[in-house]
Every structure is written in structure tokens, then in C-alpha cells.
C-alpha positions as CSV (number, residue, x, y, z in Angstrom):
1,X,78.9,126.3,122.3
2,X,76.5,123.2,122.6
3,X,72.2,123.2,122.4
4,X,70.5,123.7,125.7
5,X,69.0,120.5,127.0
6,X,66.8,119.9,129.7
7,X,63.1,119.7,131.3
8,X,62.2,123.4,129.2
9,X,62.3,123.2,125.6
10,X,64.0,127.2,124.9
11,X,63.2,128.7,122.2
12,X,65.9,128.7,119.4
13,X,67.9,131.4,118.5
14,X,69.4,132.2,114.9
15,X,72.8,131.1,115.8
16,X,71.8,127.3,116.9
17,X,71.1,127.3,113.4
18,X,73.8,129.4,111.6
19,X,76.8,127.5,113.4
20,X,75.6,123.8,112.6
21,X,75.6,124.5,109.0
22,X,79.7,125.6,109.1
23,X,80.9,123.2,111.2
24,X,79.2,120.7,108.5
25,X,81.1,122.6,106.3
26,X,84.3,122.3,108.4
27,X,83.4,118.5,108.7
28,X,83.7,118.3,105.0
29,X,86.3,120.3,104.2
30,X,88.6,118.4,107.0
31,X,87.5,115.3,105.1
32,X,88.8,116.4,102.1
33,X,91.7,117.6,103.4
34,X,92.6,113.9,105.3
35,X,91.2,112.6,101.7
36,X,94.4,114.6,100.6
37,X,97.0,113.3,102.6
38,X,96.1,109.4,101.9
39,X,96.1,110.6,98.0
40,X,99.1,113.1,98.1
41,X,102.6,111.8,99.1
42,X,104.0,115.7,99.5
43,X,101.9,115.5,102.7
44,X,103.4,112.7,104.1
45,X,106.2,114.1,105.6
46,X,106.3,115.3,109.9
47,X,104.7,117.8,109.5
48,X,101.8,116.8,107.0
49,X,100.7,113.7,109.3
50,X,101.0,116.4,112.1
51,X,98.0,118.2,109.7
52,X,96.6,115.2,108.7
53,X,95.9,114.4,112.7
54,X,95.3,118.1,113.7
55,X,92.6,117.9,111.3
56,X,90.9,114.6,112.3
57,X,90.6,115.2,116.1
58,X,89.3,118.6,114.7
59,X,86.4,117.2,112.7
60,X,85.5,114.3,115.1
61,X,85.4,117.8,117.8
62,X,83.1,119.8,115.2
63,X,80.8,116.0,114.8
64,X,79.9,116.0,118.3
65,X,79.0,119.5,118.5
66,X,76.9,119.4,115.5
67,X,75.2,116.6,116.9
68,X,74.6,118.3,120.3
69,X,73.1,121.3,118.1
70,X,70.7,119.3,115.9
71,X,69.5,116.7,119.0
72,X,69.7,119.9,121.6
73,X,66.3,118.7,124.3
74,X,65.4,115.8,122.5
75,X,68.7,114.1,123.2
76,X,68.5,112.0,126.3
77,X,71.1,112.6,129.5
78,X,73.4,109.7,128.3
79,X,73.9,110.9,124.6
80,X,74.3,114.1,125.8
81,X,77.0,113.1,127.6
82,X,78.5,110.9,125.0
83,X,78.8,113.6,122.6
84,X,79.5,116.0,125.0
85,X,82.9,114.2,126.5
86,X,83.6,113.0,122.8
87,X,83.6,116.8,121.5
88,X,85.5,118.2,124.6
89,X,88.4,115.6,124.1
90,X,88.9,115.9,120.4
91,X,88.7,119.6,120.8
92,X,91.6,119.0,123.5
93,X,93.4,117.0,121.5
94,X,93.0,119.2,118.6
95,X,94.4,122.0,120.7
96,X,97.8,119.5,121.7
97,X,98.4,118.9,118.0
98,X,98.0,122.7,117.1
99,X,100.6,123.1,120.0
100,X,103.4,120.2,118.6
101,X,103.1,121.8,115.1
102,X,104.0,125.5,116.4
103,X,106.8,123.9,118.7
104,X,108.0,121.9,115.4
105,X,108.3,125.0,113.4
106,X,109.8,126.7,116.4
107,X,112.8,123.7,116.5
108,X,113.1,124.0,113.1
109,X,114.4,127.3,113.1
110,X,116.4,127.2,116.2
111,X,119.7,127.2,117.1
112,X,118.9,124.3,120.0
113,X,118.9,121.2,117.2
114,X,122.5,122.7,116.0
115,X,123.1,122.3,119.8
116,X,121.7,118.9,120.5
117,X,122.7,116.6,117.7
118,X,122.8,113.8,119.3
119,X,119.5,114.6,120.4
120,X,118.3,115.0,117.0
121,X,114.8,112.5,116.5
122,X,113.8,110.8,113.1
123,X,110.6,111.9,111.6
124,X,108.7,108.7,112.8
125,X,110.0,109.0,115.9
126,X,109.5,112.5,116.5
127,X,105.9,112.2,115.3
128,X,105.6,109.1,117.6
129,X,106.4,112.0,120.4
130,X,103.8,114.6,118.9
131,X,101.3,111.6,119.4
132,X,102.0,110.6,122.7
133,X,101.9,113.9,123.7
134,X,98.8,115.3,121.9
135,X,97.0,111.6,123.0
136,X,97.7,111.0,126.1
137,X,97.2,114.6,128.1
138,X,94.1,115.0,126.3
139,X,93.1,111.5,127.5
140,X,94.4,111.8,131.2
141,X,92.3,115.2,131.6
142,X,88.8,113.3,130.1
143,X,89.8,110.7,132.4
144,X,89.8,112.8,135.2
145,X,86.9,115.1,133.8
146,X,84.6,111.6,134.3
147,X,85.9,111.2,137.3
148,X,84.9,113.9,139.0
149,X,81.6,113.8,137.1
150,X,80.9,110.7,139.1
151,X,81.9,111.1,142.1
152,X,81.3,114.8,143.2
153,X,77.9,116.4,143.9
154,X,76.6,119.9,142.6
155,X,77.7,121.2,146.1
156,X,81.1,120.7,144.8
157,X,82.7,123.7,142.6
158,X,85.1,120.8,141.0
159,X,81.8,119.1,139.7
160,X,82.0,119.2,135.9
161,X,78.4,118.9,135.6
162,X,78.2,117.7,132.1
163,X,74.9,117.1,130.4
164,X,73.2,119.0,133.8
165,X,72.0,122.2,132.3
166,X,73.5,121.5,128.6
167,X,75.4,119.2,126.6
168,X,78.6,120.5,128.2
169,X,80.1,122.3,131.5
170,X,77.1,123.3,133.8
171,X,78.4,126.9,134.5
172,X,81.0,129.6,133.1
173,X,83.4,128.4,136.3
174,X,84.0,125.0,135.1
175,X,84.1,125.3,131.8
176,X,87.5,127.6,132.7
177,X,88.5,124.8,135.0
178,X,88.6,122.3,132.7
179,X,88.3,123.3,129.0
180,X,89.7,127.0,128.7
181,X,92.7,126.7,131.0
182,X,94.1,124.4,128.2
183,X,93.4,126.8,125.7
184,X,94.7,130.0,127.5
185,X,98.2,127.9,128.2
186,X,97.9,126.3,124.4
187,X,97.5,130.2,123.0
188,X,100.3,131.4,125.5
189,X,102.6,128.5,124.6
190,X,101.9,129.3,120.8
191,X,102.2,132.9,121.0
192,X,105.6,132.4,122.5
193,X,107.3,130.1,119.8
194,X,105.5,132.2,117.8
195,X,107.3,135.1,118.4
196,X,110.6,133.1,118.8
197,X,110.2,131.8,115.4
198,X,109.9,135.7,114.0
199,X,113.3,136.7,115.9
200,X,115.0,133.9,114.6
201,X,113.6,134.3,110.8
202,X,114.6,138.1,111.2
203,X,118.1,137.4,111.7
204,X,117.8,134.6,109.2
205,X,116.8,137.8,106.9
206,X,119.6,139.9,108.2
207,X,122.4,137.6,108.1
208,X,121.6,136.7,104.7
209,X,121.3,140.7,103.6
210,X,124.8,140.7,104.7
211,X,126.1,138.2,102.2
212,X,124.3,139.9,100.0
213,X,126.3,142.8,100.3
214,X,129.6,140.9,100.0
215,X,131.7,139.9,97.5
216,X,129.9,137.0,96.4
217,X,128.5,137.7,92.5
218,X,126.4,134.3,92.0
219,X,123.4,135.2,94.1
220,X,120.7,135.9,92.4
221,X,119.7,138.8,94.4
222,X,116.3,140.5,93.0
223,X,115.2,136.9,92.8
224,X,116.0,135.5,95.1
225,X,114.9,138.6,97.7
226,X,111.8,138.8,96.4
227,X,110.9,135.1,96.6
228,X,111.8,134.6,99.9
229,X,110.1,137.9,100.8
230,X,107.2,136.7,99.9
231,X,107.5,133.0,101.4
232,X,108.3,134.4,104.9
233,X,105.0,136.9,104.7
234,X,103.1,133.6,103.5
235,X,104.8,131.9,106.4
236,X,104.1,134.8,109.1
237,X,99.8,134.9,107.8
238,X,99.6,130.6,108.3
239,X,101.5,130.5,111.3
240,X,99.4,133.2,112.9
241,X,96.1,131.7,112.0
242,X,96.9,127.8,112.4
243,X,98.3,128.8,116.0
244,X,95.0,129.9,117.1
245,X,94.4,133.0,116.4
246,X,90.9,133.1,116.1
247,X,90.8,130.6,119.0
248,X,91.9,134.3,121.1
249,X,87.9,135.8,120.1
250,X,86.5,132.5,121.9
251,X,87.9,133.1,125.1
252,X,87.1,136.8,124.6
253,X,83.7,135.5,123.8
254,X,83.4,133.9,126.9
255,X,84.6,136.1,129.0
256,X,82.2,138.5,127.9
257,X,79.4,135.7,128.1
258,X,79.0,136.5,124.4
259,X,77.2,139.0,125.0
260,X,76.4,140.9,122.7
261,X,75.7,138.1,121.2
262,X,74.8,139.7,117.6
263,X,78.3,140.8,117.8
264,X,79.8,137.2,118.4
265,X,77.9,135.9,116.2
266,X,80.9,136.6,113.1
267,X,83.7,135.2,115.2
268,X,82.4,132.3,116.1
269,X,81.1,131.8,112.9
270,X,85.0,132.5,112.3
271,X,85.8,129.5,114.8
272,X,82.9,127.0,113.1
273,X,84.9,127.7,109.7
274,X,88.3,126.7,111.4
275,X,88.2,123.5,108.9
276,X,87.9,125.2,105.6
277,X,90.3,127.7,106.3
278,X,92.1,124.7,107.0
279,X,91.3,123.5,103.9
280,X,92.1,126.5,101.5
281,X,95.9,126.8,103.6
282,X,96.6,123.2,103.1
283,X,95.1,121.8,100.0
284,X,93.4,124.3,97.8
285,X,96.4,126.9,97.8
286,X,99.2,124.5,98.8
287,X,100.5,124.2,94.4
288,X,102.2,120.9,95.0
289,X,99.5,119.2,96.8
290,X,97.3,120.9,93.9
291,X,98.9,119.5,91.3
292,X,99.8,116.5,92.4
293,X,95.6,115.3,93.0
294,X,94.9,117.4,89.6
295,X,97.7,114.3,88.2
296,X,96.4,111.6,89.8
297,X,92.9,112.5,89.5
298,X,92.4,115.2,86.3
299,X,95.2,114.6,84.5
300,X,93.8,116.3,81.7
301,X,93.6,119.6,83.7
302,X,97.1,119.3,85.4
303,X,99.9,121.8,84.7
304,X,103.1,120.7,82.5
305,X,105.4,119.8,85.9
306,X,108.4,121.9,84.0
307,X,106.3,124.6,84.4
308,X,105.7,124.8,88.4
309,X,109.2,123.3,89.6
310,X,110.8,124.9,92.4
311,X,113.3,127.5,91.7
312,X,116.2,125.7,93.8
313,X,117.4,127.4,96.4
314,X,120.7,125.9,97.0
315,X,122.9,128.6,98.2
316,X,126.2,129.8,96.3
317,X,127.2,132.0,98.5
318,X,130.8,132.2,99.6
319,X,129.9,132.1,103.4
320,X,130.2,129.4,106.4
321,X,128.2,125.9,106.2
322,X,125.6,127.0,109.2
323,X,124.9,130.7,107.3
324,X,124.2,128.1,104.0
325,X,122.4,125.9,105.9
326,X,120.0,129.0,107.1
327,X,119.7,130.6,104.0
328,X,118.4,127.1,102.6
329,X,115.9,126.8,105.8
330,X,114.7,129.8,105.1
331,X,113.9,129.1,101.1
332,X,112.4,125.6,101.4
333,X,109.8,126.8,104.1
334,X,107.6,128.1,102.4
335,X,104.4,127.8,104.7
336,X,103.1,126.0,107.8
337,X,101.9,123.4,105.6
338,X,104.2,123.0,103.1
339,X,107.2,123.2,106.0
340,X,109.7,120.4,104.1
341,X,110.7,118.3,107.4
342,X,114.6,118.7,107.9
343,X,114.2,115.4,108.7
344,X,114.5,112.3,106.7
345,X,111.3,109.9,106.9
């Protein structure tokens, strides 16, 4: 993932150039999309500050490996370190944040907050949680990462090794230890809400197929079918990716020891990319965040607002308050990033 350094100077291959020039896209992109939030007040809710900070630990992550790319051997031991232990815990902490946003969603459509009302957060004080905990174990394992880089010898198999070989773990071993450990439990974590989330949008689907069938004539049926089809398959293809999918080819990757490496070299151009795709999901194809810069920055170019309202979804159907209250769940979430909090700010 990071340049070579040492004593030898290694000949570059085409990849320690390729990847460099995405993640500097990815820098950008993330920019933009941050540049987004501050402008956009759509974004503001829990789940758009969850973005917003997902995105910044990301792009401080993909600024300390570019740098370790470009420096590579020239770099001396203690700014190979610097960037080293800088990239390694924004990358964890991007990893955290990833994780608070699939639990989020998962809460969102579960039965557990119907449960636990009087457990029930605020937005600013559940964020205040996501924070804590995307800050604080990303910090504590650093913490103990420099620890242990101090104090242990190479004889040791818990030394980290950081900056010995290259501008990150010395070998395959503790690079599981202390970076890819968090991402195989992150990915497992993930996967399961994940899945929870699609059982519990299924029978979201069912139970409202049921009404349908009733006696209940005010519900627009085509309509309303066909829009919500399409939300959920929106919602299934962001929650997928934003989870880490592509995060599944690294470890693959490095299993493997990348080798191939000709045939790594598209997924991890995949992973170098994660901020743009970040980008397009969240700003470029997200219609209110779209139109609301186009107002405040274009207005000449922005669409009539009567023309791109939201279809309400308010539910007339004839059925019990928590069927209603699903039905409208299941209309307002339109996407990962455009998931309205069910909380009030």
C-alpha cells in the first residue's frame, strides 16, 4: 500500500505511479464533497455529518499515503513514520465511521428503537456517540501501535515495525495484527447489519403488499410500487458499496500478497477511487444536494423547485400506526446518503 523505503533505492513499478494519481483524485473529490455539507443544509442531518466525517478521516488516510508514494526512499525514518501512523489511524477511523453509519441504518429499520423508547438518543447526541466511538478506538489502538513500536525489538512478533522496511507494517504478520483485524471484524460487523437491514426491508415490502391487497382504495398502488421499488434497489447498491465492499478485494489482495499483481492492479485502483465514488453517491447524484448548490451557486442553471418536490409519501392506508409508520420509513429512505434521520436535530 505505501512506497518502499530504505538503504536500496527499488526500482519503481507502474502501480507506485497509477495509484497516487487516484487517491489525489479521491482527495479532491472528498473535498468537494465536505465543501458540500458546509454549503448544503440537506446534509446536515445524523447521518450527513456521519458522511461528512467518514469522508474527512478518509482523505486525511488517502494524504498520508500519497505522500508516502511520492517521498518513497527519499523520505527520512521520522517522516516516514509520521505519515505512516497518520495514514493508519485515519484509515481506522474511517473504517469506525463506515461501521456507525451501517449500524445507524440497521437501527433505523429495526424493531429495537420501537422497543427501547426511552432509550431513544437525539441526533446530536447520538452523533456525539458515533464520535466517541469512531475517535477514541481508533486512537487507543495508535496509542498502543507506538507503544509497542518503542518498546519491543525485531525479535519480538508484536513489534509493529513501522518505517523499518517501508512506510508501514514491516511484514504481512503485523500488518494482520494491527491494521486488517479491524477491517475483517468492521466487514463482518457490516455484512451482518447488512443483511439484517434486507430481512427487515423485505417484510417492510411484504407487509405493505398486504395492504395493498386490502380494502383500502386511496393508495396509489402503480406509483407508489414502482417508486419505492426503485428506492429500495437504490438503497440495496449504496449500502453494499459504502459498507466496504470493495474493502473485501484488499484483504483478498493481501492474502494473496497481490500477486498477480497485474491483476490487483484494477481493484486497488478500485479502493484508490473510494472518494469519488463517494462523491458521485453523495453529491453528484444525490437531486436535493444537487439542486440545492446549483441555487445557491448557479442559480441560473437550477431546476424550477415545483418541478423536483418529493412525491409525499404519507400513508392513507386504513392499517395500524406501526404498519404506517413502516410504510413511511420505507418511502423517505431513499439512499444511504440521503437516509432522512428519524430523529429531530
Amino acid at each position: 500500500m505505501c512506497a518502499d523505503s530504505g538503504t536500496g533505492r527499488p526500482k519503481k513499478e507502474i502501480h507506485h505511479y497509477i495509484y497516487p494519481v487516484f487517491m489525489i483524485f479521491s482527495i479532491i473529490c472528498l473535498l468537494l464533497t465536505l465543501l458540500a455539507f458546509v454549503f448544503t443544509p440537506e446534509m446536515r442531518n445524523l447521518h450527513g455529518k456521519s458522511i461528512a466525517c467518514q469522508s474527512f478521516t478518509l482523505m486525511m488516510a488517502y494524504i498520508g499515503l500519497t505522500i508516502t508514494y511520492f517521498s518513497g526512499t527519499d523520505s527520512n525514518l521520522v517522516v516516514c513514520k509520521l505519515f505512516a501512523y497518520m495514514s493508519f489511524g485515519f484509515l481506522l477511523s474511517s473504517f469506525y465511521w463506515l461501521n456507525t453509519m451501517c449500524f445507524d441504518i440497521f437501527w433505523t429499520f429495526s424493531d429495537f428503537k420501537k422497543m427501547t423508547g426511552s432509550l431513544s438518543q437525539s441526533s446530536n447526541k447520538k452523533f456525539r456517540m458515533y464520535a466517541i466511538y469512531s475517535t477514541l478506538i481508533p486512537l487507543i489502538v495508535i496509542t498502543v501501535t507506538i507503544i509497542l513500536d518503542a518498546a519491543l525489538d525485531e525479535k519480538s512478533f508484536m513489534w509493529p515495525g513501522i518505517g523499518k522496511v517501508k512506510c508501514w507494517f514491516r511484514n504481512k504478520k503485523t500488518e494482520f495484527i494491527f491494521f486488517h483485524s479491524h477491517l475483517l471484524i468492521m466487514l463482518l460487523a457490516n455484512t451482518v447489519f447488512f443483511i439484517l437491514t434486507l430481512v427487515k426491508i423485505t417484510n417492510m415490502k411484504r407487509e405493505v403488499q398486504v395492504l395493498k391487497r386490502g380494502d383500502s382504495m386511496t393508495h396509489a398502488a402503480g406509483a407508489s410500487s414502482a417508486l419505492e421499488d426503485r428506492q429500495r434497489f437504490v438503497l440495496y447498491v449504496k449500502l453494499f458499496i459504502l459498507m466496504g465492499g470493495t474493502w473485501v478485494l484488499e484483504l483478498i489482495s493481501w492474502a494473496v500478497n497481490s500477486k498477480p499483481k497485474w491483476f490487483w492492479i484494477p481493484f486497488d485502483v478500485i479502493n484508490c477511487s473510494r472518494g469519488i465514488i463517494i462523491f458521485i453517491f453523495c453529491v453528484v447524484t444525490n437531486q436535493k444536494v444537487r439542486n440545492s448548490l446549483l441555487r445557491r451557486f448557479l442559480p441560473k442553471y437550477a431546476p424550477d423547485p415545483s418541478l423536483y418536490e418529493p412525491r409525499s409519501c404519507q400513508s392513507k392506508m386504513s392499517a395500524t400506526s406501526e404498519l404506517s409508520d413502516t410504510h413511511d420509513t420505507i418511502c423517505t429512505t431513499t439512499a444511504l446518503c440521503s437516509t432522512k434521520s428519524t430523529d429531530t436535530e
